[in-house]
CHARMM internal coordinates of N, CA and C (Angstrom, degrees):
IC EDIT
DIST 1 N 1 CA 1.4437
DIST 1 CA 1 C 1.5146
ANGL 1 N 1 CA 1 C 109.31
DIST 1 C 2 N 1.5150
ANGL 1 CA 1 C 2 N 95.03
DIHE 1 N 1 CA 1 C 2 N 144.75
DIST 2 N 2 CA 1.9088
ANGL 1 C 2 N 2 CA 86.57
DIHE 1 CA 1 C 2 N 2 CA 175.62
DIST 2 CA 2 C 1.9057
ANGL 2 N 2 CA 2 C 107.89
DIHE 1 C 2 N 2 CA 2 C -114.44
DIST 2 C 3 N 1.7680
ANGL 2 CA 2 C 3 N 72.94
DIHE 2 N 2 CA 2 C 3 N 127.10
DIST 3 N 3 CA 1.5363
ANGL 2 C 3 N 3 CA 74.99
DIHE 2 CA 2 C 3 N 3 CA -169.17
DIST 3 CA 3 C 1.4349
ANGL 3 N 3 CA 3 C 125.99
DIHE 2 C 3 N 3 CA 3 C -99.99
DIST 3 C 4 N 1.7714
ANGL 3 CA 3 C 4 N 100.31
DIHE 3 N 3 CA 3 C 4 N 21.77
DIST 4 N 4 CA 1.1454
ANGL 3 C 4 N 4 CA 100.14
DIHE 3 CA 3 C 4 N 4 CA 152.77
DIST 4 CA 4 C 1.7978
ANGL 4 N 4 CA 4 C 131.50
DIHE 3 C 4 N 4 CA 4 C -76.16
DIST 4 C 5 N 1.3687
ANGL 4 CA 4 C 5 N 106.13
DIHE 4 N 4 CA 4 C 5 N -11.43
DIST 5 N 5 CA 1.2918
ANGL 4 C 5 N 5 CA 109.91
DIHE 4 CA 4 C 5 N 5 CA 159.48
DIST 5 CA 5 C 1.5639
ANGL 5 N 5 CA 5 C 128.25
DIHE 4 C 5 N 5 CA 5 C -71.27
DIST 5 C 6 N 1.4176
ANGL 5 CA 5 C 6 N 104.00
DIHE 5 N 5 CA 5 C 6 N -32.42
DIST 6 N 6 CA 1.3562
ANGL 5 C 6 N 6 CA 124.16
DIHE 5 CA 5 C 6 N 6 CA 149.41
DIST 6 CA 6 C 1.5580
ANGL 6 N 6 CA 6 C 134.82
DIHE 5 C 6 N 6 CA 6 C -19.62
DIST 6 C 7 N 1.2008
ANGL 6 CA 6 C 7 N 88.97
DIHE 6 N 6 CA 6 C 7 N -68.40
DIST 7 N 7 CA 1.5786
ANGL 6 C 7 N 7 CA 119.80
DIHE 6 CA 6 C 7 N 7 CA -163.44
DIST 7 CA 7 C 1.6449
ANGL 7 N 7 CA 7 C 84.48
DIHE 6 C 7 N 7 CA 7 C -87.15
DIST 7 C 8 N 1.4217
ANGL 7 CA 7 C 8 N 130.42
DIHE 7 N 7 CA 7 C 8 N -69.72
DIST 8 N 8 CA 1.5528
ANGL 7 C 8 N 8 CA 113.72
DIHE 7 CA 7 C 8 N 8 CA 161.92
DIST 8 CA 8 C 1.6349
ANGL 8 N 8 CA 8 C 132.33
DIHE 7 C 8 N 8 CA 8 C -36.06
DIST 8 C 9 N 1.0406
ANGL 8 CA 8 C 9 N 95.10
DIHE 8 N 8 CA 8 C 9 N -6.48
DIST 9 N 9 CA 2.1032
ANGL 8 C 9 N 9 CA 91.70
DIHE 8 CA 8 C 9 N 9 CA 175.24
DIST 9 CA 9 C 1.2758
ANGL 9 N 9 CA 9 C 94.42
DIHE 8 C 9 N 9 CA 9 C -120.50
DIST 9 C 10 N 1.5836
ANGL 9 CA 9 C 10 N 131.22
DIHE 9 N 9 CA 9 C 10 N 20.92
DIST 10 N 10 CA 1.6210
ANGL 9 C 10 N 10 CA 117.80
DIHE 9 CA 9 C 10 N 10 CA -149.58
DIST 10 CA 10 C 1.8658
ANGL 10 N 10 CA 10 C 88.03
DIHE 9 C 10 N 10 CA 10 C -58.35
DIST 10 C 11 N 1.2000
ANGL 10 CA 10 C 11 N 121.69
DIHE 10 N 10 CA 10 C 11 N -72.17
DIST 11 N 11 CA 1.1290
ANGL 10 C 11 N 11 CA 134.72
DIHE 10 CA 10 C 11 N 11 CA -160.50
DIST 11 CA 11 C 1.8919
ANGL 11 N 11 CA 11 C 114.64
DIHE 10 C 11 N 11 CA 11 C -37.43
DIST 11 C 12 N 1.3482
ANGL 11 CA 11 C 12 N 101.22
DIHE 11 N 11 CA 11 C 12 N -37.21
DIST 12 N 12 CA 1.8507
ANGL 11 C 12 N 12 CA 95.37
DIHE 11 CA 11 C 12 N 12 CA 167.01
DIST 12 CA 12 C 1.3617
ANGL 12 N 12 CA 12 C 95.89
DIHE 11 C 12 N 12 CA 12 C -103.60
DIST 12 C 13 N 1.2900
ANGL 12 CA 12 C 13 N 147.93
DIHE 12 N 12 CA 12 C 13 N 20.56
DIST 13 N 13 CA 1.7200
ANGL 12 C 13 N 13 CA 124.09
DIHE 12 CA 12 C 13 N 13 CA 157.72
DIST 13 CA 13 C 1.6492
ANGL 13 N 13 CA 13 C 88.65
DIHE 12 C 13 N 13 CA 13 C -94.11
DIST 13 C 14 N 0.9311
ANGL 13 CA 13 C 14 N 126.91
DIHE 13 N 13 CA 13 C 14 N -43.25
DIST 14 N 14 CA 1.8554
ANGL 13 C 14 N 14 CA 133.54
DIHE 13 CA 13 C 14 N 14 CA -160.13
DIST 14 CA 14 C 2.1532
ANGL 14 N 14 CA 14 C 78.25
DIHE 13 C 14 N 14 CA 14 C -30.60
DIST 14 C 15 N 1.0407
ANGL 14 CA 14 C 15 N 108.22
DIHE 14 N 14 CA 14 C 15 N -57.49
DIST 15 N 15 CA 1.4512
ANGL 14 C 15 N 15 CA 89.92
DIHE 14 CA 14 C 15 N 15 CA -156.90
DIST 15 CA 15 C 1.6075
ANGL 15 N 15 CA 15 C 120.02
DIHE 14 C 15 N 15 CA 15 C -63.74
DIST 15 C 16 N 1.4041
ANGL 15 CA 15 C 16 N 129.93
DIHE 15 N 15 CA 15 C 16 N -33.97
DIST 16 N 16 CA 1.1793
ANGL 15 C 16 N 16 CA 134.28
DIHE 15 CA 15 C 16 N 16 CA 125.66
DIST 16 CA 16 C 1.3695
ANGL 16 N 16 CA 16 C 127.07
DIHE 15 C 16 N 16 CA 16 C 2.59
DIST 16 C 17 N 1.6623
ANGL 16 CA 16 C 17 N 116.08
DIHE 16 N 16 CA 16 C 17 N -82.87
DIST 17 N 17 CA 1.4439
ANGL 16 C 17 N 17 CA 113.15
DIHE 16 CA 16 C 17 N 17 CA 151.66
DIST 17 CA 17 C 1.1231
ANGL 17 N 17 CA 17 C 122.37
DIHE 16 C 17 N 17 CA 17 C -30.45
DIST 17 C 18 N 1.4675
ANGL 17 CA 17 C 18 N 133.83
DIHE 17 N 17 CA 17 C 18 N -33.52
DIST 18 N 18 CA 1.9896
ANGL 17 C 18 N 18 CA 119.08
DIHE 17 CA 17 C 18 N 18 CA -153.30
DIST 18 CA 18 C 1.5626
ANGL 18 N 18 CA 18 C 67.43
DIHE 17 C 18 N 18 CA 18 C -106.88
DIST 18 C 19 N 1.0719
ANGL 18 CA 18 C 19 N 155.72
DIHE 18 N 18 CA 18 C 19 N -12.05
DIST 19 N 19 CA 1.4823
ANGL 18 C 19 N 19 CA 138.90
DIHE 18 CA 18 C 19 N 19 CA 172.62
DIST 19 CA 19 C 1.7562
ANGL 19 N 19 CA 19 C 102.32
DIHE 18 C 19 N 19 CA 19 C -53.23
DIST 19 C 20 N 1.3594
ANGL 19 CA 19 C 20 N 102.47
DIHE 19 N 19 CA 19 C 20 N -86.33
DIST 20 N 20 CA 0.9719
ANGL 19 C 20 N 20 CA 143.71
DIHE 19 CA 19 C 20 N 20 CA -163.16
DIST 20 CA 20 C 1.3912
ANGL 20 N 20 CA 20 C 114.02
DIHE 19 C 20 N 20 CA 20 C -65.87
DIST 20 C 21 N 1.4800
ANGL 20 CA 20 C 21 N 129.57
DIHE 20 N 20 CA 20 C 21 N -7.88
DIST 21 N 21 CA 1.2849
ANGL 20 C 21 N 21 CA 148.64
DIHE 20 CA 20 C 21 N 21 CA 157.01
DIST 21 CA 21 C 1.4136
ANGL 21 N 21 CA 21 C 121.42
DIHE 20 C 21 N 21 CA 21 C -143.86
DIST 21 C 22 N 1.3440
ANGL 21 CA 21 C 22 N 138.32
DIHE 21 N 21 CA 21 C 22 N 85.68
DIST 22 N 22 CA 1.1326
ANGL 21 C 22 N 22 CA 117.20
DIHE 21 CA 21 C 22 N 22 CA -154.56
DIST 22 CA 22 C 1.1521
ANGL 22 N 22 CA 22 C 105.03
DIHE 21 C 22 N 22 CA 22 C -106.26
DIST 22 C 23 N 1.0658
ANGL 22 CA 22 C 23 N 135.62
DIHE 22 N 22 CA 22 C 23 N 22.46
DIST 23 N 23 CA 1.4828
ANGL 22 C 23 N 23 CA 149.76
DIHE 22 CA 22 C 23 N 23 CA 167.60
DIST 23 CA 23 C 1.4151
ANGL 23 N 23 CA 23 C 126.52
DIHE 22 C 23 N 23 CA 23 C -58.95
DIST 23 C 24 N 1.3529
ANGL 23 CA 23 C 24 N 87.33
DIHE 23 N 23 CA 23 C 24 N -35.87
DIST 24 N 24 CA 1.9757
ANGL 23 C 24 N 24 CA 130.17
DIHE 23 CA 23 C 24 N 24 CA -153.03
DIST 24 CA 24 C 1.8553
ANGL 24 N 24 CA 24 C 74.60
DIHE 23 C 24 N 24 CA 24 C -86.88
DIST 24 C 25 N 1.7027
ANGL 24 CA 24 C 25 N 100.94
DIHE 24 N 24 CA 24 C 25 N 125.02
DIST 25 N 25 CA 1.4633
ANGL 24 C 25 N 25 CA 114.10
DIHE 24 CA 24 C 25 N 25 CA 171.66
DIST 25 CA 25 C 1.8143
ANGL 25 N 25 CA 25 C 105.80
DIHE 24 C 25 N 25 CA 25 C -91.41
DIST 25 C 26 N 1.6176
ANGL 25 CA 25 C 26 N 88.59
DIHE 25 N 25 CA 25 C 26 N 169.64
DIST 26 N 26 CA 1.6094
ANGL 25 C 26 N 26 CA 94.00
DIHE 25 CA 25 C 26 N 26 CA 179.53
DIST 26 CA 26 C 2.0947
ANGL 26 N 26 CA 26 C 105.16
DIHE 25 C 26 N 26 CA 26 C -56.40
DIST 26 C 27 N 1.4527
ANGL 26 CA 26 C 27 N 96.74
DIHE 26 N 26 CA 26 C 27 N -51.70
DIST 27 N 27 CA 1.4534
ANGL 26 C 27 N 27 CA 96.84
DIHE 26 CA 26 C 27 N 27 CA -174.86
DIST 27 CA 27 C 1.7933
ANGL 27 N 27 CA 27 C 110.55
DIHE 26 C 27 N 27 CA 27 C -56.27
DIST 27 C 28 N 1.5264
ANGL 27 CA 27 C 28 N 122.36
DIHE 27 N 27 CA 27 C 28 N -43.15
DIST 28 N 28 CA 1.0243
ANGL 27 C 28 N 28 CA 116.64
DIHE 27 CA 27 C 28 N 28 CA 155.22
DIST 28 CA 28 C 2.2233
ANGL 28 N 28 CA 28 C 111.68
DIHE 27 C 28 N 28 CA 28 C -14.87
DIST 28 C 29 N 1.3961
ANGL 28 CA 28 C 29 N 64.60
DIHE 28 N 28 CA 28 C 29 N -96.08
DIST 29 N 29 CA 1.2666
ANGL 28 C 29 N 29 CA 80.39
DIHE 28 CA 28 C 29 N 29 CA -178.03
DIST 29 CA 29 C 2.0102
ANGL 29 N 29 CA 29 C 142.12
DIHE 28 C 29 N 29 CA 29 C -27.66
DIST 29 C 30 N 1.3053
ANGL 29 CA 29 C 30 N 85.10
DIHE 29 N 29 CA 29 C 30 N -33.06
DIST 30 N 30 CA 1.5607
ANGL 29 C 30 N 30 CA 95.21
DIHE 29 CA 29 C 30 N 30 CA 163.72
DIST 30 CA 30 C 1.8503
ANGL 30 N 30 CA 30 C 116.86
DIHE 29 C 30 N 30 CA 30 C -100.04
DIST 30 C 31 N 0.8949
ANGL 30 CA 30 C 31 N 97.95
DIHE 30 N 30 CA 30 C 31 N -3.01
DIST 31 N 31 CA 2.1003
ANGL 30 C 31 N 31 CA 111.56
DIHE 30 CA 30 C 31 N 31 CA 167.93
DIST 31 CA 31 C 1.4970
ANGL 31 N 31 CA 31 C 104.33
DIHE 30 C 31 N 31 CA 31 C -94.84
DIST 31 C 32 N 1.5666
ANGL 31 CA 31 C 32 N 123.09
DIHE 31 N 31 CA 31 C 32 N -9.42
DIST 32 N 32 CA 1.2654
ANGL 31 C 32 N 32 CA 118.55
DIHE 31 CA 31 C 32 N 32 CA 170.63
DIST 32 CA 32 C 1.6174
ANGL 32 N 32 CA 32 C 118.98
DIHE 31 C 32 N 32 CA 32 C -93.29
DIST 32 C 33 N 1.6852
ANGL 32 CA 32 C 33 N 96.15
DIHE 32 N 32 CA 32 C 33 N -47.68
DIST 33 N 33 CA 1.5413
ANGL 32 C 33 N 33 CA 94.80
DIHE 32 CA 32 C 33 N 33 CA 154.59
DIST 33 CA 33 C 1.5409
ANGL 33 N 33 CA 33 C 106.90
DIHE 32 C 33 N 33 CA 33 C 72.18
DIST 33 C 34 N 1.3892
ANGL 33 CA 33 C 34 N 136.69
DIHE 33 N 33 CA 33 C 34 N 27.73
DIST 34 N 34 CA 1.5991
ANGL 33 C 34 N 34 CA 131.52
DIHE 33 CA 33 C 34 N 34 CA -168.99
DIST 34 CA 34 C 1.6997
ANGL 34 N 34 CA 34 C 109.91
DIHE 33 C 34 N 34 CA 34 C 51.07
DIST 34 C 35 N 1.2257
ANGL 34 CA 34 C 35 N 110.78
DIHE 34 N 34 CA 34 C 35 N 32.17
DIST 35 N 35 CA 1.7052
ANGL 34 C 35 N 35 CA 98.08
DIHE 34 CA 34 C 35 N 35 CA 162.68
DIST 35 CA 35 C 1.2973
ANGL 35 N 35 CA 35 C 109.06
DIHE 34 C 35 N 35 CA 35 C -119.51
DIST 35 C 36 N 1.3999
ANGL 35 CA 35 C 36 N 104.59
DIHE 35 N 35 CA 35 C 36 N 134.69
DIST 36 N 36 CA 1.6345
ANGL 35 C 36 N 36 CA 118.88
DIHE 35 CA 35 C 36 N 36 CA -168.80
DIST 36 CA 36 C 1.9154
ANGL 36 N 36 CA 36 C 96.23
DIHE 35 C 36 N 36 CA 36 C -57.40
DIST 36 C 37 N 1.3317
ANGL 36 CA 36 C 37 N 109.39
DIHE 36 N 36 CA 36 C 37 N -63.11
DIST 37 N 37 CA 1.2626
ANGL 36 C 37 N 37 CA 138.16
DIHE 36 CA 36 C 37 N 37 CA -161.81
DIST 37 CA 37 C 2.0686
ANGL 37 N 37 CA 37 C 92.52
DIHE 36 C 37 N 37 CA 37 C -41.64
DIST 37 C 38 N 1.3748
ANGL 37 CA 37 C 38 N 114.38
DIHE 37 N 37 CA 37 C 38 N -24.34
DIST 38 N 38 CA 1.7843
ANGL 37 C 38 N 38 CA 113.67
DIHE 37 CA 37 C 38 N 38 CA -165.08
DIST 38 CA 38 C 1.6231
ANGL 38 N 38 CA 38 C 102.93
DIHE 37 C 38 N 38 CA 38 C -109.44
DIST 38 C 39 N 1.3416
ANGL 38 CA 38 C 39 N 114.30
DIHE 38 N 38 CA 38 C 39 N -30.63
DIST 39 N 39 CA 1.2905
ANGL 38 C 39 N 39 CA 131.49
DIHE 38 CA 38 C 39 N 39 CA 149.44
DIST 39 CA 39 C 1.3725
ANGL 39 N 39 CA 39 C 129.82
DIHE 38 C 39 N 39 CA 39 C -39.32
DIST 39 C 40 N 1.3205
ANGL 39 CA 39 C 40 N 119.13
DIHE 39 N 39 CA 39 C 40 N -62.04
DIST 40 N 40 CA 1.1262
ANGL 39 C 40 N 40 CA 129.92
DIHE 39 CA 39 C 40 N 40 CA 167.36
DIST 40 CA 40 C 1.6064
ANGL 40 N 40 CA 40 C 106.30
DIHE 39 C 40 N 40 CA 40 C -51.36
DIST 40 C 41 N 1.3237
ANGL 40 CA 40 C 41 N 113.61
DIHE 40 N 40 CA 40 C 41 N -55.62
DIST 41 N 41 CA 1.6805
ANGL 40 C 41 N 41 CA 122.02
DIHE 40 CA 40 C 41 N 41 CA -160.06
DIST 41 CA 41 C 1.3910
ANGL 41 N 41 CA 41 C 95.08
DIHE 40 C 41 N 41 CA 41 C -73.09
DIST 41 C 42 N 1.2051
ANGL 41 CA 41 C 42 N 132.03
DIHE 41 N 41 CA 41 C 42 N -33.94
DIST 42 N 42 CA 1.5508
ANGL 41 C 42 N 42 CA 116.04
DIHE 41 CA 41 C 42 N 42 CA 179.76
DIST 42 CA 42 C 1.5842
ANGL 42 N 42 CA 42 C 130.74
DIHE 41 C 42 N 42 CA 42 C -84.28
DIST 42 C 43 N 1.4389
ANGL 42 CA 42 C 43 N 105.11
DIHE 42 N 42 CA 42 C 43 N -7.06
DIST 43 N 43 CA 1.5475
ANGL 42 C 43 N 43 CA 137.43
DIHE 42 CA 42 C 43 N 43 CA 176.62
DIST 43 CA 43 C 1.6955
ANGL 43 N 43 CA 43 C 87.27
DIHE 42 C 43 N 43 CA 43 C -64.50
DIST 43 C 44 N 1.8536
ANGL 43 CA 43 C 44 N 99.38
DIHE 43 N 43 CA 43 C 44 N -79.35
DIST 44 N 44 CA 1.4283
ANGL 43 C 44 N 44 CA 90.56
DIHE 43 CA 43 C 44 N 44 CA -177.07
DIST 44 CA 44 C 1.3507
ANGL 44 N 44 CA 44 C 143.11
DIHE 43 C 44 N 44 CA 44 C -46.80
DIST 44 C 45 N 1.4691
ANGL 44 CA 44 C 45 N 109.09
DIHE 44 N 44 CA 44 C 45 N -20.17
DIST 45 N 45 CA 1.5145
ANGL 44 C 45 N 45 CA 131.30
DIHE 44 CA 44 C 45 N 45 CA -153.28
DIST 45 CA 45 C 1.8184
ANGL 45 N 45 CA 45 C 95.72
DIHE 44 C 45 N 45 CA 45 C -102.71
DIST 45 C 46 N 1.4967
ANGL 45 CA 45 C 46 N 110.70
DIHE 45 N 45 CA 45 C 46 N -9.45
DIST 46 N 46 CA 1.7615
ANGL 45 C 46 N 46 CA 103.46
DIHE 45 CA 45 C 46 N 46 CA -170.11
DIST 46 CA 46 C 1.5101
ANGL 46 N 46 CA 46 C 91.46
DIHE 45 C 46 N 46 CA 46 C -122.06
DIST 46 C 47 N 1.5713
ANGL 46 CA 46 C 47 N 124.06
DIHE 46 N 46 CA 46 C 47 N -21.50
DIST 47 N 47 CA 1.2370
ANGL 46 C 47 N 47 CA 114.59
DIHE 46 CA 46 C 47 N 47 CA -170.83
DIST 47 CA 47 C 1.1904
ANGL 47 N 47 CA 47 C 121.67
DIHE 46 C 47 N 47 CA 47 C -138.17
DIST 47 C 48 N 1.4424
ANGL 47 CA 47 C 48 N 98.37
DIHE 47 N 47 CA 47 C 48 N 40.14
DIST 48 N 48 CA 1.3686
ANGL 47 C 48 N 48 CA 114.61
DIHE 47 CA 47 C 48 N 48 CA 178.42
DIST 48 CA 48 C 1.3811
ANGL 48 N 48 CA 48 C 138.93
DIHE 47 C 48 N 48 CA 48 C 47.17
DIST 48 C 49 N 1.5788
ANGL 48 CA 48 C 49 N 110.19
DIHE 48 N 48 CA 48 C 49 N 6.75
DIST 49 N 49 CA 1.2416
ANGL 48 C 49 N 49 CA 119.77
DIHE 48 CA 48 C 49 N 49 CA -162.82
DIST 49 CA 49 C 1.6639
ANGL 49 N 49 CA 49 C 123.11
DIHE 48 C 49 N 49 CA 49 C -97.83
DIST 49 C 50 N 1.1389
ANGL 49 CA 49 C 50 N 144.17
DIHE 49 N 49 CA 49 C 50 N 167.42
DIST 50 N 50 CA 1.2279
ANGL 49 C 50 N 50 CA 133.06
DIHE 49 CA 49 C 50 N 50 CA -156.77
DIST 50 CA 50 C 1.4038
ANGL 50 N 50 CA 50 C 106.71
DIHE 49 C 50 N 50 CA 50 C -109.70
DIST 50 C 51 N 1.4606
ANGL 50 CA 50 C 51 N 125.87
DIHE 50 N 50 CA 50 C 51 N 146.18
DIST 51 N 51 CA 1.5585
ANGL 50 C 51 N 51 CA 129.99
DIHE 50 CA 50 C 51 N 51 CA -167.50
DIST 51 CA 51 C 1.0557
ANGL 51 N 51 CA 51 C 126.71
DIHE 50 C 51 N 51 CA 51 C -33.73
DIST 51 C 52 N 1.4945
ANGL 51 CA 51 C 52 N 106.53
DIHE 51 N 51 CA 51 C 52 N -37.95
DIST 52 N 52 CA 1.6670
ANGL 51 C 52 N 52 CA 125.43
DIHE 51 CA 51 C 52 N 52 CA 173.48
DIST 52 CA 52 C 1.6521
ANGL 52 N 52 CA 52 C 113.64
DIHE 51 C 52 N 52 CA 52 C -48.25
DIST 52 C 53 N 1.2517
ANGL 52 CA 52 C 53 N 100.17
DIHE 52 N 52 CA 52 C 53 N -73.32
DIST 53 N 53 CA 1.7156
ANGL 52 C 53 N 53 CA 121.51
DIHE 52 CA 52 C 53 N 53 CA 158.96
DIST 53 CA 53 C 1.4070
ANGL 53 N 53 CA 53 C 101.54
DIHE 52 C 53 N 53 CA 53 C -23.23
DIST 53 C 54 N 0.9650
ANGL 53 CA 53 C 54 N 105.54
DIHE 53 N 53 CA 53 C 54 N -116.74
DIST 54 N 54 CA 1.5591
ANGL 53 C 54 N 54 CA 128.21
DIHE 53 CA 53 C 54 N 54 CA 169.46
DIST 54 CA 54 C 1.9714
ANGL 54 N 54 CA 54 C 113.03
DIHE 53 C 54 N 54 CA 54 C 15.55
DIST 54 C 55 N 1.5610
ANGL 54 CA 54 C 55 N 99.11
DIHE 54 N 54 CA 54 C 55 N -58.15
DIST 55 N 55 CA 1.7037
ANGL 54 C 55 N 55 CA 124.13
DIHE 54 CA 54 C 55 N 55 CA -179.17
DIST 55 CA 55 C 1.8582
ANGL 55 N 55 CA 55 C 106.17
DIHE 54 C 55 N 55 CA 55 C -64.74
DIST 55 C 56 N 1.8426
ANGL 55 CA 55 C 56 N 91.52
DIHE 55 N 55 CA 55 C 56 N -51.23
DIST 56 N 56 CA 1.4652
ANGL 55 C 56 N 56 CA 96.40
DIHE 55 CA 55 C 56 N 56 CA 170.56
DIST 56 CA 56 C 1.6765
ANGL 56 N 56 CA 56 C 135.44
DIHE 55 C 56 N 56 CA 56 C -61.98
DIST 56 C 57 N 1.4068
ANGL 56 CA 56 C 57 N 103.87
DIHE 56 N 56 CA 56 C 57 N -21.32
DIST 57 N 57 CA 1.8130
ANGL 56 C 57 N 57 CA 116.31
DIHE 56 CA 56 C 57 N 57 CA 161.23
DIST 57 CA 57 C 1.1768
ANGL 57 N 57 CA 57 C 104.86
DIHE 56 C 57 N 57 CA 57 C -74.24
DIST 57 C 58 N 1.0337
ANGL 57 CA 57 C 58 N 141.04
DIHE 57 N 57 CA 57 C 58 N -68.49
DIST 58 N 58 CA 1.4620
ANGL 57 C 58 N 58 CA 162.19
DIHE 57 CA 57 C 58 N 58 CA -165.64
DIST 58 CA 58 C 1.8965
ANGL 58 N 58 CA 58 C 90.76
DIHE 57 C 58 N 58 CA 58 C -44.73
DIST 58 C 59 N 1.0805
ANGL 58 CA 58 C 59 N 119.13
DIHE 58 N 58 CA 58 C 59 N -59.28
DIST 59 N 59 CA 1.3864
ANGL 58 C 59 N 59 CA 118.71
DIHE 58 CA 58 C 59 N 59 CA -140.86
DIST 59 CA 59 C 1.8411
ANGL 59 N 59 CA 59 C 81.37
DIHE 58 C 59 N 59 CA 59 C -84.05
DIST 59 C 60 N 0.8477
ANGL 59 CA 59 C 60 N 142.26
DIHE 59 N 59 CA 59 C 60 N -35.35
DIST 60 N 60 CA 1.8379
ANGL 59 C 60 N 60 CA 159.28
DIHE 59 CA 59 C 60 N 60 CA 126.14
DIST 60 CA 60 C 1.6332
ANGL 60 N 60 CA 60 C 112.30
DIHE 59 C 60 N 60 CA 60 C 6.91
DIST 60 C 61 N 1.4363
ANGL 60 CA 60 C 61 N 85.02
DIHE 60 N 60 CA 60 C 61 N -92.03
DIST 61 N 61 CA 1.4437
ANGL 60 C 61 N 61 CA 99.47
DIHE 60 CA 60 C 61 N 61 CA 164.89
DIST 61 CA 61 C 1.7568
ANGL 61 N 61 CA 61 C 120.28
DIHE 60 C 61 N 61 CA 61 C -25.29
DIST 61 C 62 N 1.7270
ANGL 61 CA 61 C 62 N 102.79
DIHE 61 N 61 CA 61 C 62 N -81.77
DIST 62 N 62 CA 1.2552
ANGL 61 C 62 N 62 CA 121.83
DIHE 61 CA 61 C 62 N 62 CA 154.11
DIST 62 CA 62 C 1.7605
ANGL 62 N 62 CA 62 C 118.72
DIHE 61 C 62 N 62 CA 62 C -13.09
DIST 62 C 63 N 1.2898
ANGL 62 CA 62 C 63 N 112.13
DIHE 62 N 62 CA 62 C 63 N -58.53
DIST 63 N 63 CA 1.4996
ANGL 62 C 63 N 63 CA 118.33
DIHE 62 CA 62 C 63 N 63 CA 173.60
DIST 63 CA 63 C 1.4601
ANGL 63 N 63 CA 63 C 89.58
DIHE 62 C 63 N 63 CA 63 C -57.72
DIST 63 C 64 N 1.1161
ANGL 63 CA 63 C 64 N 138.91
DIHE 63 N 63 CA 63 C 64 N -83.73
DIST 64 N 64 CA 1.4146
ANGL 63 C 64 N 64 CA 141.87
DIHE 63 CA 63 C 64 N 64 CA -155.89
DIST 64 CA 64 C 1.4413
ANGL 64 N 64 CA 64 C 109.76
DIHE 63 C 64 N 64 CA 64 C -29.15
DIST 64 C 65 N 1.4750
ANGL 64 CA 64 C 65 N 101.37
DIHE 64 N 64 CA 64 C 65 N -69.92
DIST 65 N 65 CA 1.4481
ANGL 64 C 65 N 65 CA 94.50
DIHE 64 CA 64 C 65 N 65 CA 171.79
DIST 65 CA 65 C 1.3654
ANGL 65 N 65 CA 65 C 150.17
DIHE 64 C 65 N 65 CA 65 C -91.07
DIST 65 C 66 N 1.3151
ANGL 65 CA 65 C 66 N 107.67
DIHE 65 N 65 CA 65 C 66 N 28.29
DIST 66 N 66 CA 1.3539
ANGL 65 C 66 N 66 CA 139.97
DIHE 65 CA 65 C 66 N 66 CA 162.04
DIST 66 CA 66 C 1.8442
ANGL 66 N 66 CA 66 C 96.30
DIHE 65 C 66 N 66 CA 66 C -89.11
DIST 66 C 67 N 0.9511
ANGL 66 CA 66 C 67 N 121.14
DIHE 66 N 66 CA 66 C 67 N -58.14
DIST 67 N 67 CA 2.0037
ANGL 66 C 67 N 67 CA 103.96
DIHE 66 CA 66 C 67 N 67 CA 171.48
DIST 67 CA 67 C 1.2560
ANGL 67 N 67 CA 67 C 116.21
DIHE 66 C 67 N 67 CA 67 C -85.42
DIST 67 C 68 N 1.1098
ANGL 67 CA 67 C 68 N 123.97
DIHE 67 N 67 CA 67 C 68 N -22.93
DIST 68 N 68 CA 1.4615
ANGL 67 C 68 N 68 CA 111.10
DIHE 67 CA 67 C 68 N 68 CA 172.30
DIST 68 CA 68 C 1.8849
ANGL 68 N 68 CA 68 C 122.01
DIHE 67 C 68 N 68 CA 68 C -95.66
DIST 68 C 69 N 1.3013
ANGL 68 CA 68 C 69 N 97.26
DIHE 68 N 68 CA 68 C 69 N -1.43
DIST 69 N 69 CA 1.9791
ANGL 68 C 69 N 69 CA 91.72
DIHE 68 CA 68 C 69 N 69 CA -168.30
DIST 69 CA 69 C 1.1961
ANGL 69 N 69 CA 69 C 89.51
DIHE 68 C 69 N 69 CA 69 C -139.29
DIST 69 C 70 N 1.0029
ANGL 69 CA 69 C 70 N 133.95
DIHE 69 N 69 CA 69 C 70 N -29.72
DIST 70 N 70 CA 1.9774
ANGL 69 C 70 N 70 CA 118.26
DIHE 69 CA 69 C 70 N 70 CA -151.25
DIST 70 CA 70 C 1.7405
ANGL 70 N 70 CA 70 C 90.12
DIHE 69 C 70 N 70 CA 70 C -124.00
DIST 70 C 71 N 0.7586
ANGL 70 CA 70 C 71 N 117.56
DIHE 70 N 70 CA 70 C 71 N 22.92
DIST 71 N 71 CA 1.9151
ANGL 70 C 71 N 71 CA 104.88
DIHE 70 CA 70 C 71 N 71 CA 176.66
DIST 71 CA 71 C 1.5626
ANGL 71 N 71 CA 71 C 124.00
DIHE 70 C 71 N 71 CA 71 C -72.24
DIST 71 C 72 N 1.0957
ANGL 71 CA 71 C 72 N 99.29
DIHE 71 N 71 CA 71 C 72 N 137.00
DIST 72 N 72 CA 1.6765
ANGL 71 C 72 N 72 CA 98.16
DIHE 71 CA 71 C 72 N 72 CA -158.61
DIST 72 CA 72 C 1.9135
ANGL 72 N 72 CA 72 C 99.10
DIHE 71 C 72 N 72 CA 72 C -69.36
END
COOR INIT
IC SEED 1 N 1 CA 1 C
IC BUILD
């Protein structure tokens, strides 16, 4: 996935995220800013889970919005 398209929609995926992690605070959320790389680290850092984990939602997620948002 390119997440520079990502990081360009950050502001309408952000809600997506609080779906799909709702752990993840508003301030979260704007310190993540569409980067996979801050995403990942705050997954681990709110839900205790280990990098592996973390890559495996993400890469999930990613599917999601590859059929539901980004379809050619």
């Amino acid at each position: 996935m390119n997440w520079d398209r990502i990081e360009g929609n950050w502001k309408q995926l952000s809600g997506t995220v609080r779906e799909q992690w709702g752990r993840l605070t508003d301030d979260d959320l704007d310190v993540i800013a569409g980067r996979r790389e801050q995403l990942s680290g705050k997954l681990q850092e709110r839900y205790g889970i280990a990098k592996d984990e973390a890559e495996r939602q993400l890469l999930g997620w990613e599917d999601y919005l590859e059929q539901h948002w980004f379809r050619p």
